[in-house]
C-alpha positions in Angstrom: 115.8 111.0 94.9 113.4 108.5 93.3 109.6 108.7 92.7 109.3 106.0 95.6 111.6 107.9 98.0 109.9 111.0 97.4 106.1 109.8 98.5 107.6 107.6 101.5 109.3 110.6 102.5 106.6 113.0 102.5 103.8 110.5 104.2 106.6 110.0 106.8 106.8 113.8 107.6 104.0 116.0 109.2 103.5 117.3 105.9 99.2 116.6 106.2 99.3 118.7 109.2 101.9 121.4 108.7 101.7 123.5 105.3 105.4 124.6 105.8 106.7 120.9 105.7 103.8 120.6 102.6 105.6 123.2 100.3 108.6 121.4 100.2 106.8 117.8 98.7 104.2 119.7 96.4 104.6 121.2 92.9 103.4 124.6 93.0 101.1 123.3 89.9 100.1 120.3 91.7 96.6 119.2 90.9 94.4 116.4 92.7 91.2 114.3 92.1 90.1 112.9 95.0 87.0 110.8 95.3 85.9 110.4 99.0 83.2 109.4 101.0 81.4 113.1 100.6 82.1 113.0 96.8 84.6 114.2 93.9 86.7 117.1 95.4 89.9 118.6 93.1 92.2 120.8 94.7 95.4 122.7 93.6 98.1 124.4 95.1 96.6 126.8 97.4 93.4 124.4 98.5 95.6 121.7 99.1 97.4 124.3 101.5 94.3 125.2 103.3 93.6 121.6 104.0 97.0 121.0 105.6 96.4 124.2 107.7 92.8 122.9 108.8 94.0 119.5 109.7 96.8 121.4 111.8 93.8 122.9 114.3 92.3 120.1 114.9 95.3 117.2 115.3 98.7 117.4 117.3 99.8 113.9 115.3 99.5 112.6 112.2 101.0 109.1 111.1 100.3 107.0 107.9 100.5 103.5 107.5 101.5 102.5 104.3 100.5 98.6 103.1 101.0 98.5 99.8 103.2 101.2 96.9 104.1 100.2 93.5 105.9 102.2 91.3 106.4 102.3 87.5 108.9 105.5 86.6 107.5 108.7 87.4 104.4 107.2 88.7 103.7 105.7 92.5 101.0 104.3 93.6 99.9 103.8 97.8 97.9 102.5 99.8 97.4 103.7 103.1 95.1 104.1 106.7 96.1 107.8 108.2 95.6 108.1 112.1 95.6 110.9 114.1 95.6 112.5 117.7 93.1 114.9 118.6 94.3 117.8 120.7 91.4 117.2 122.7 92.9 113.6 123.5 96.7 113.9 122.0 96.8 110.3 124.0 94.7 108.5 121.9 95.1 107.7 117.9 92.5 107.3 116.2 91.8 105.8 112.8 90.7 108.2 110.4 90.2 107.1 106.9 92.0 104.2 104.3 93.2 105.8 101.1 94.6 104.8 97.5 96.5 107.4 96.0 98.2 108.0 92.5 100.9 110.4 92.2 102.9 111.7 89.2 106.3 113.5 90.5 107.6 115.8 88.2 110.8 118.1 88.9 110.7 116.0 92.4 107.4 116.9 93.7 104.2 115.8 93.7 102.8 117.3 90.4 99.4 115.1 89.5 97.2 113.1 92.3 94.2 110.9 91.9 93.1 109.6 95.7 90.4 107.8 97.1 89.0 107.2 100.1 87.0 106.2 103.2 86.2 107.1 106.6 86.9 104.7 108.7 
């Protein structure tokens, strides 16, 4: 699978909301710098886990929309809005935040990240 199949693959799954489906995209080294809206955050293996398993509580449904991805060997690059369905209203989706990511795949996972972004 290429670098570019790999990242469309795993924003296409339910991977940001179930940690199961997560394991199978990340390396178990996998380290990311992400710059949000509430500052610099870095999370590994096991952090990146806990976020997965925290967006599961509070969303039944999580789809991103990809607008742009480049890719240059081992490297992809994305851009991408994420929306979500509360379970309070599963009937509604809501936008909630635009990110840029960076991603180095190494031994077919995602290995290195560098992310930004925004609330919407």
């Amino acid at each position: 699978m290429s670098a570019k199949e790999i990242v469309l693959k795993f924003y296409k799954s339910d991977a940001l909301i179930d940690s199961e489906i997560m394991k199978e995209f990340v390396h178990p080294e996998i380290l990311i710098d992400w710059n949000s809206t509430k500052g610099f955050i870095q999370m590994n293996y096991d952090s990146l886990m806990d976020l997965s398993n925290e967006l599961s509580r509070a969303y039944v449904r999580s789809k991103v929309r990809i607008s742009h991805i480049i890719v240059e060997k081992d490297i992809v690059s994305v851009r991408y809005s994420h929306f979500v369905k509360t379970i309070e209203n599963p009937r509604e989706e809501m936008l909630l935040a635009h990110f840029m990511a960076i991603w180095q795949i190494k031994d077919n996972k995602l290995f290195r990240g560098y992310q930004m972004s925004q609330l919407s």
